[in-house]
C-alpha positions in Angstrom: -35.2 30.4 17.0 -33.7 27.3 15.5 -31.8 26.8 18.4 -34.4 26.7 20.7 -36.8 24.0 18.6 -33.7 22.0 19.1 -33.4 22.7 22.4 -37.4 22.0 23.0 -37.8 18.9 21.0 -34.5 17.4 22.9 -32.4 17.6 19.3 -29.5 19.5 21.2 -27.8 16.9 23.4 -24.4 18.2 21.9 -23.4 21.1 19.6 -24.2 21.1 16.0 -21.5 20.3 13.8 -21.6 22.9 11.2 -22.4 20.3 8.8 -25.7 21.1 7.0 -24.3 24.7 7.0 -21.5 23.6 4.7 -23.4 21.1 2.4 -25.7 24.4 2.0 -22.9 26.8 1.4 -21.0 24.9 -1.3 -24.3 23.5 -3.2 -24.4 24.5 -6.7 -26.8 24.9 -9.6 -27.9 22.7 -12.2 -25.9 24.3 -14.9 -22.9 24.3 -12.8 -23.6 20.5 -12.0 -24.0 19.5 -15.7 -20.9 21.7 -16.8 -19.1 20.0 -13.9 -20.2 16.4 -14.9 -19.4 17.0 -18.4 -16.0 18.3 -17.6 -15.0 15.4 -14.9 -16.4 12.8 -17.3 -14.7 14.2 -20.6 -11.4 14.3 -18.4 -11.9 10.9 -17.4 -12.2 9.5 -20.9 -9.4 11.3 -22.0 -7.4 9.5 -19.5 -8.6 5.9 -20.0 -7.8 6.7 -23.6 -4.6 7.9 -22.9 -3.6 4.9 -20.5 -4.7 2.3 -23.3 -2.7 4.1 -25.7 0.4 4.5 -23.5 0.4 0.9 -22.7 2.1 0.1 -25.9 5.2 1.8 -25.1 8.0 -0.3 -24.1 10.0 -0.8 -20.1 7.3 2.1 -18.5 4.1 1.7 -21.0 2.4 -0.9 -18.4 3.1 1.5 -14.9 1.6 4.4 -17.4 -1.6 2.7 -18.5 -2.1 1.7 -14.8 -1.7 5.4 -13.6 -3.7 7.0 -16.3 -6.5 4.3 -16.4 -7.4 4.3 -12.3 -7.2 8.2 -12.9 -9.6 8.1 -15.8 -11.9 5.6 -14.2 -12.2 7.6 -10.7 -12.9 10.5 -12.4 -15.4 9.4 -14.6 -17.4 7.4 -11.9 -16.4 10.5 -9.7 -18.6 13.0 -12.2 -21.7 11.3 -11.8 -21.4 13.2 -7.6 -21.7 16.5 -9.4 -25.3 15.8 -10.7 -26.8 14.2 -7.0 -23.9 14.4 -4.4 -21.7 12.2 -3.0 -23.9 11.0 -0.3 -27.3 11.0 -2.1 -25.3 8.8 -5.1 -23.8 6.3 -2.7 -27.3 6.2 -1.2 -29.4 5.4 -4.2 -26.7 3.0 -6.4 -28.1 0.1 -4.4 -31.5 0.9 -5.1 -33.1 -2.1 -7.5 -33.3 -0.3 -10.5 -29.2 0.6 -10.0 -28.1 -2.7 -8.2 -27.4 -5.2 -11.2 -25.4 -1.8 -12.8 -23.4 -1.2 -9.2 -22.6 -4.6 -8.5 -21.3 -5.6 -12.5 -19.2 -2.4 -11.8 -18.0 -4.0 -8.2 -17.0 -7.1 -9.7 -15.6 -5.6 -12.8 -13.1 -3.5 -10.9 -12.4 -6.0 -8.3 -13.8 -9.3 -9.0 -12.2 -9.4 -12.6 -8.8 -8.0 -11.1 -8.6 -10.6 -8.7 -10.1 -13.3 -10.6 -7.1 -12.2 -13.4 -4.4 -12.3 -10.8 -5.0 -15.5 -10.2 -4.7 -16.9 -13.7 -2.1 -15.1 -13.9 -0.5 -17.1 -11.1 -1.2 -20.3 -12.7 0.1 -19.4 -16.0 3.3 -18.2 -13.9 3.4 -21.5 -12.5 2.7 -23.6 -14.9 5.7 -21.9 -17.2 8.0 -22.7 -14.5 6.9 -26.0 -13.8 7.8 -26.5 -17.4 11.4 -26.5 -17.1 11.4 -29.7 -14.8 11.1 -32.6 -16.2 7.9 -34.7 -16.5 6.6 -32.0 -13.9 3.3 -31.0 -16.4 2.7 -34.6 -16.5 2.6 -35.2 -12.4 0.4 -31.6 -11.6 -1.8 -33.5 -14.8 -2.3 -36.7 -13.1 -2.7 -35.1 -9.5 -5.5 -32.8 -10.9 -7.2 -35.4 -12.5 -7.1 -37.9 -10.0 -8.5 -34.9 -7.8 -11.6 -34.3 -9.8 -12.6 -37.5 -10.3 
């Protein structure tokens, strides 16, 4: 019957995809969703705290921290798609009530990443421009005579 309201309301150009058929089979309850959120999230922490703790540790502490932070991070933010959905969640974090929250998360993760990589860059250069003579004094001079 479906089928032919599809078929009559010119909805069945091409053949369904199965889609709606699989979001419906693998949709779970509210308790499941909570437990699942709780889990994912609790995981998540546990990892981030790992990470910051495992940074500490000398020659392979910085590689472990990254590894175990991005995992904790991921599966933290990915715990919130047990209590709405993937789809539904990516939908509604720009809403107005969400968008200050979604972007400060955006630019935390990628702006402050970046924006660190390039200090970093600076203070890389500026160490190694310290081993030439009077070199700190010429980039000093160039930058002020730039600005003003």
């Amino acid at each position: 019957m479906d089928k032919l309201k599809r078929v009559l309301s010119g909805r069945d150009a091409e053949e369904p995809s199965g889609l709606p058929e699989v979001i419906d089979a693998t949709s779970l309850g509210w308790g499941t969703r909570v437990k699942g959120f709780i889990a994912c999230f609790a995981i998540g922490c546990l990892c981030s705290i790992l990470g910051s703790c495992l940074l500490w540790i000398p020659k392979k502490g910085l590689v472990l921290f990254a590894v175990f932070y991005t995992l904790g991070n991921i599966a933290s933010i990915g715990s919130t798609m047990f209590l709405m959905g993937p789809m539904k969640q990516l939908k509604r974090m720009f809403e107005p009530t969400r968008l200050i929250a979604t972007i400060v998360m955006l630019w935390r993760k990628a702006g402050l990443a970046l924006l660190f990589c390039i200090l970093q860059f600076f203070a890389m250069a500026w160490y190694s421009i310290s081993f030439i003579p009077y070199a700190r004094d010429a980039v000093k001079k160039c930058v002020s005579v730039c600005l003003s």
